[in-house]
Biotite code that builds the C-alpha atoms (Angstrom):
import biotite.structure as struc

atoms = struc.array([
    struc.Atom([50.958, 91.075, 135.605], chain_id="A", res_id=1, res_name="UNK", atom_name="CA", element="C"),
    struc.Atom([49.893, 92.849, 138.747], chain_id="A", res_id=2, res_name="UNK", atom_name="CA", element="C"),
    struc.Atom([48.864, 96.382, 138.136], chain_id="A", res_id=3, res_name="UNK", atom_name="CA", element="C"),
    struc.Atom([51.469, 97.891, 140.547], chain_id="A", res_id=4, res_name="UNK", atom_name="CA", element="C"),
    struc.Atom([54.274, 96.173, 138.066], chain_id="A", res_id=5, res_name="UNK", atom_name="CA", element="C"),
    struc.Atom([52.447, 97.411, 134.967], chain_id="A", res_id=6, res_name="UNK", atom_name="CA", element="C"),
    struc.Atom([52.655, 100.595, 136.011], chain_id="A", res_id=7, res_name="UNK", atom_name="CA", element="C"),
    struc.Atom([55.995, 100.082, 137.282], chain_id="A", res_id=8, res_name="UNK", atom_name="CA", element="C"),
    struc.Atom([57.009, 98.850, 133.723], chain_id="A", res_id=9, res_name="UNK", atom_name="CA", element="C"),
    struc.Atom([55.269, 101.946, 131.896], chain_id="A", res_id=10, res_name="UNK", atom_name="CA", element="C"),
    struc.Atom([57.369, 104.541, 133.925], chain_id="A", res_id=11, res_name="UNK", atom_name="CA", element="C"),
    struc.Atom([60.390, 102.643, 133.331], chain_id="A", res_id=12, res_name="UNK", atom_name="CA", element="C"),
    struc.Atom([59.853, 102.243, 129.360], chain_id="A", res_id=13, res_name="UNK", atom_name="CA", element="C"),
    struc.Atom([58.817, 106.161, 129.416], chain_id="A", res_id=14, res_name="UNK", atom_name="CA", element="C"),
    struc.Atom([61.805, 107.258, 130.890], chain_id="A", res_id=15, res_name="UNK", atom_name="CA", element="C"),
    struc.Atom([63.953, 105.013, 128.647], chain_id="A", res_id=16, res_name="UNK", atom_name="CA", element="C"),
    struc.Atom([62.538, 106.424, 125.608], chain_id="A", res_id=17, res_name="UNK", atom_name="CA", element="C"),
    struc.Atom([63.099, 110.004, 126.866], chain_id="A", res_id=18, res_name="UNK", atom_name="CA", element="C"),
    struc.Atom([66.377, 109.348, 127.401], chain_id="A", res_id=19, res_name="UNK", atom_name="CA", element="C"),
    struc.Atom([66.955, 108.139, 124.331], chain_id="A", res_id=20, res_name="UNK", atom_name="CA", element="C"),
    struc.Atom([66.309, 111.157, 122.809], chain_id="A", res_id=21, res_name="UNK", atom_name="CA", element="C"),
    struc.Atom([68.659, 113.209, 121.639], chain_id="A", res_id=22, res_name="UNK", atom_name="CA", element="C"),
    struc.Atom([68.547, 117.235, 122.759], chain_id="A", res_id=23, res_name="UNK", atom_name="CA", element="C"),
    struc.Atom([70.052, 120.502, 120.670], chain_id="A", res_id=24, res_name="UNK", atom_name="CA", element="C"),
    struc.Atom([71.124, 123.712, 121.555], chain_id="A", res_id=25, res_name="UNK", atom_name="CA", element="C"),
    struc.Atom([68.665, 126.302, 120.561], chain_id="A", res_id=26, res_name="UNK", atom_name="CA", element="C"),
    struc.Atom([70.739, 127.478, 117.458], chain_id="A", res_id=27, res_name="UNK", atom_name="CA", element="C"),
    struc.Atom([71.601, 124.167, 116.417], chain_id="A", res_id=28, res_name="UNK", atom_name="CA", element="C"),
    struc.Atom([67.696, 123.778, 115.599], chain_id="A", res_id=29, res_name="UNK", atom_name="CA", element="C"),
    struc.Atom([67.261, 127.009, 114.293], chain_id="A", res_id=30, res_name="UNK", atom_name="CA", element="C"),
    struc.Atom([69.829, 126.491, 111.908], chain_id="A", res_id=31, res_name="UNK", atom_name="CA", element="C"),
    struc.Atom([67.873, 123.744, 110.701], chain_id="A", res_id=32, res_name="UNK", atom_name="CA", element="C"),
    struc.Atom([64.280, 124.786, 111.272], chain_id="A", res_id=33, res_name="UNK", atom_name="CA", element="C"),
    struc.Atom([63.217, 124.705, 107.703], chain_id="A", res_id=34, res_name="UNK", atom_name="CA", element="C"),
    struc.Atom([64.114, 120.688, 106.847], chain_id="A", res_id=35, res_name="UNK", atom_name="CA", element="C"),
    struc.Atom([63.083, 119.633, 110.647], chain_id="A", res_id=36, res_name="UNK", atom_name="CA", element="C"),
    struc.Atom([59.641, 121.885, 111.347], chain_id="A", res_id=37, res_name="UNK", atom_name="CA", element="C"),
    struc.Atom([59.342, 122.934, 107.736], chain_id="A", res_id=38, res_name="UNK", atom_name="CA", element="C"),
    struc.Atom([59.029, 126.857, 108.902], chain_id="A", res_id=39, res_name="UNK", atom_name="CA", element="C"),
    struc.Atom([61.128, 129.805, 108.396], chain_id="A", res_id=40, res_name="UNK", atom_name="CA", element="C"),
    struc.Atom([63.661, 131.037, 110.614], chain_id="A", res_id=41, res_name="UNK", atom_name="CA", element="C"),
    struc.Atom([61.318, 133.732, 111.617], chain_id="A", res_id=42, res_name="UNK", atom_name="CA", element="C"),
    struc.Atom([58.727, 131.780, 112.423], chain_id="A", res_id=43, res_name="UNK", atom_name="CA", element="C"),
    struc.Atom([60.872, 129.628, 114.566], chain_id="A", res_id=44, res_name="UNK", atom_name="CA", element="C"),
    struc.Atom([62.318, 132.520, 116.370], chain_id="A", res_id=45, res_name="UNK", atom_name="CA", element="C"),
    struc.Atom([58.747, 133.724, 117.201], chain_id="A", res_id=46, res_name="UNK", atom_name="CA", element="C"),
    struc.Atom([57.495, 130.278, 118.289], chain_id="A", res_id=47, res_name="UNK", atom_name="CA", element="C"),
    struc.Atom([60.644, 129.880, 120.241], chain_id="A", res_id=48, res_name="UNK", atom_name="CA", element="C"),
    struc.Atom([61.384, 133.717, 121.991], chain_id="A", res_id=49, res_name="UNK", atom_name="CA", element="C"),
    struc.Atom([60.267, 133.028, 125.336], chain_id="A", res_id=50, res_name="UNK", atom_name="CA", element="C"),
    struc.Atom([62.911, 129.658, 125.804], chain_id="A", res_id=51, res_name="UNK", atom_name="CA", element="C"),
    struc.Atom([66.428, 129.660, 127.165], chain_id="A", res_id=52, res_name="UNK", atom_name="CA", element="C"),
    struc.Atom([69.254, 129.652, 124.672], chain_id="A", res_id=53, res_name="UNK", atom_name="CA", element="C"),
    struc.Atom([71.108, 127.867, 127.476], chain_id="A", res_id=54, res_name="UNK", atom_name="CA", element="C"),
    struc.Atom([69.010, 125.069, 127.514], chain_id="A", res_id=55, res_name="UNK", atom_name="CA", element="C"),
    struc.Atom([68.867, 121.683, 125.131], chain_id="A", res_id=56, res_name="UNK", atom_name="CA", element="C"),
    struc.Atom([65.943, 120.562, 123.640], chain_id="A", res_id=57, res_name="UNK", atom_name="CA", element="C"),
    struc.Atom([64.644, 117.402, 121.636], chain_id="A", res_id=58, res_name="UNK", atom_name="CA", element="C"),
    struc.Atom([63.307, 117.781, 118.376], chain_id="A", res_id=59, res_name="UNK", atom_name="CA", element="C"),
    struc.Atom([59.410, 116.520, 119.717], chain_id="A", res_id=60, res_name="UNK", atom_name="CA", element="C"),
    struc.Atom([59.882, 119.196, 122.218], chain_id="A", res_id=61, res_name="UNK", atom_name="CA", element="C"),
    struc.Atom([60.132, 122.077, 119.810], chain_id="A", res_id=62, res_name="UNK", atom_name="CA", element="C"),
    struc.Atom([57.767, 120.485, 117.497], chain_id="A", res_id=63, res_name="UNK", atom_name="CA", element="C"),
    struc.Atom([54.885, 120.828, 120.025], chain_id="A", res_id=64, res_name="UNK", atom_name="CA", element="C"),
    struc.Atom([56.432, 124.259, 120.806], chain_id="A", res_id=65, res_name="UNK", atom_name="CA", element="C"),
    struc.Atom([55.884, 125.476, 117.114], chain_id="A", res_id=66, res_name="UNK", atom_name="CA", element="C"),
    struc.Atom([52.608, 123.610, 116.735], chain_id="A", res_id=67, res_name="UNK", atom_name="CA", element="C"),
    struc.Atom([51.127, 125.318, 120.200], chain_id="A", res_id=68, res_name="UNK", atom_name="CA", element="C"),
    struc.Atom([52.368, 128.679, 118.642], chain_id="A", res_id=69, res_name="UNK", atom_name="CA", element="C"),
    struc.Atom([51.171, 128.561, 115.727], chain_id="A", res_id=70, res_name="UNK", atom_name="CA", element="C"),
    struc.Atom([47.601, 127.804, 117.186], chain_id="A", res_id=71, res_name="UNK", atom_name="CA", element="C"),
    struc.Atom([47.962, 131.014, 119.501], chain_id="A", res_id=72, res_name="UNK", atom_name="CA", element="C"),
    struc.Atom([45.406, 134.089, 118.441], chain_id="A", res_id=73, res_name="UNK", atom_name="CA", element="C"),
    struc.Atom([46.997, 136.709, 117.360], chain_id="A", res_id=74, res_name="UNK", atom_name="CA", element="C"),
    struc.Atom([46.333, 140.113, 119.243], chain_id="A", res_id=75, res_name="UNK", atom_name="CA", element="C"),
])
């Protein structure tokens, strides 16, 4: 396979995968944050307080969220 088409192929199988996933309101998560992320609901709002309510999300998205949080410093 020519490297253009491999590359080609890669995007294409990325974006098929993303799509695949499904996305949740905010709340929806949170409701759920202690079977999903195994974390509190406070912890989850913390990790979570600077995203839009508005928005969907899949669950790897907040994962990495909460796991990026919880590595901050605190001040």
């Amino acid at each position: 396979m020519a490297k253009g088409t491999e590359a080609k192929v890669t995007e294409t199988n990325a974006a098929v995968t993303t799509a695949a996933e499904p996305k949740f309101k905010l709340e929806k998560l949170r409701s759920n944050c202690t079977k999903l992320f195994k974390v509190t609901s406070a912890y989850f709002d913390g990790a979570t307080s600077c995203l839009s309510a508005d928005r969907q999300y899949t669950i790897k998205e907040i994962a990495q969220i909460i796991e990026d949080w919880g590595k901050k410093e605190a001040k």
